[in-house]
C-alpha positions in Angstrom: 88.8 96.1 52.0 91.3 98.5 53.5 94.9 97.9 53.3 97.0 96.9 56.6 100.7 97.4 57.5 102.0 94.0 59.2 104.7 93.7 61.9 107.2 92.8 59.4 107.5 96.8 58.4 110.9 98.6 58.6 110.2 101.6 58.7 111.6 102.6 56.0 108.8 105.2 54.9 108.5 104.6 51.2 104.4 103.9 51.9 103.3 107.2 53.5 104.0 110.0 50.6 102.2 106.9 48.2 98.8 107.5 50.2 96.7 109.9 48.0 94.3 109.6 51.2 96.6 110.4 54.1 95.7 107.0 55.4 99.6 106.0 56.4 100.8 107.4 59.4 104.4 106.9 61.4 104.2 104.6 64.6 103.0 106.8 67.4 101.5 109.7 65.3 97.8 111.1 66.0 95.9 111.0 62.7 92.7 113.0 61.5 90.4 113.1 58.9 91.2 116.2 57.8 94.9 115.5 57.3 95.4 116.5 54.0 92.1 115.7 52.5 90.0 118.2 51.4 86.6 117.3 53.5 85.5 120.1 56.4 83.0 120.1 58.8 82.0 116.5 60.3 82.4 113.2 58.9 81.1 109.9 59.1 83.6 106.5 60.8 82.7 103.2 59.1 81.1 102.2 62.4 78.8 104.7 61.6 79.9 107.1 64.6 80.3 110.8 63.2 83.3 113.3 64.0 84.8 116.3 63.8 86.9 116.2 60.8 89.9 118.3 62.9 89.6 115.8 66.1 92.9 114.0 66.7 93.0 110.4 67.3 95.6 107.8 69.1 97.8 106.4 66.9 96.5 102.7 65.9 100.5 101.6 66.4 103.4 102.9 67.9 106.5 100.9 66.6 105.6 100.6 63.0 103.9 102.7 60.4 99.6 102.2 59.8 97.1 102.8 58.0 93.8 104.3 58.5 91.1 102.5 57.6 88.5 104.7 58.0 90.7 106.8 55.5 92.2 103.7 53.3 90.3 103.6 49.6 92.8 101.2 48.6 93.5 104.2 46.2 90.4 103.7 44.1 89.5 105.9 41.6 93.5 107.6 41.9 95.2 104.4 41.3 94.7 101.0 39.2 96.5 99.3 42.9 97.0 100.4 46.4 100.2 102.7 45.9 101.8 101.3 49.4 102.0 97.9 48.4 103.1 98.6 45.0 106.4 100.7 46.5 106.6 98.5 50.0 110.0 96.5 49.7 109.3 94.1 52.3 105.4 93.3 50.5 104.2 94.1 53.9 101.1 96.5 52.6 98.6 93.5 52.8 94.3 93.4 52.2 93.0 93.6 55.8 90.4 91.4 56.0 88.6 93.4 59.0 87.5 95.8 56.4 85.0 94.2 54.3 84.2 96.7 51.2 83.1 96.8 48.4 84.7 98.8 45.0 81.4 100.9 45.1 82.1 101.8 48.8 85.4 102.4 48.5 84.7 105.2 45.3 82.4 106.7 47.7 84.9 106.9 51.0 86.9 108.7 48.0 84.5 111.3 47.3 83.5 111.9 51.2 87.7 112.4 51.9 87.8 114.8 48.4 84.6 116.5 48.1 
């Protein structure tokens, strides 16, 4: 399951250089795929839709830092825990229960983002 920034986030910034994905992106910023990961070409959403690894998307929340689920590998096969919630000093880096997955899916969301 992908990790989730709650409202009770200050901003303070500590989560986004933690991401090993790129999946943590400041309130209001346009994310991508391709933001530092290493995958070209096109890539495939968890709802199955498939992209252009480049293409720029709204940002899911404009006051608050987010995460990317479609990015978030709750640092799997980098990390023994999700790096945000282990530096987040208001434990606001949470399991988001919308994103169902399993250990196996998450390794292989990790090798699709770093081929």
């Amino acid at each position: 399951m992908a990790i989730k920034i709650t409202e009770e986030c200050i901003n303070c910034g500590a989560c986004e250089p933690e991401c090993p994905n790129n999946a943590i992106y400041e309130g209001g910023a346009q994310w991508s795929i391709a933001d530092k990961t290493s995958v070209t070409g096109t890539y495939v959403l968890m709802d199955g839709s498939m992209v252009d690894v480049k293409a720029r998307f709204p940002a899911l929340a404009e006051d608050t830092y987010y995460i990317v689920p479609n990015k978030c590998t709750e640092c799997q096969g980098f990390h023994e825990e999700p790096q945000c919630a282990s530096v987040c000093p208001v434990d606001c880096c949470v399991p988001d229960e919308a994103y169902q997955e399993t250990v196996e899916q998450l390794l292989a969301k990790k090798e699709a983002l770093h081929p």
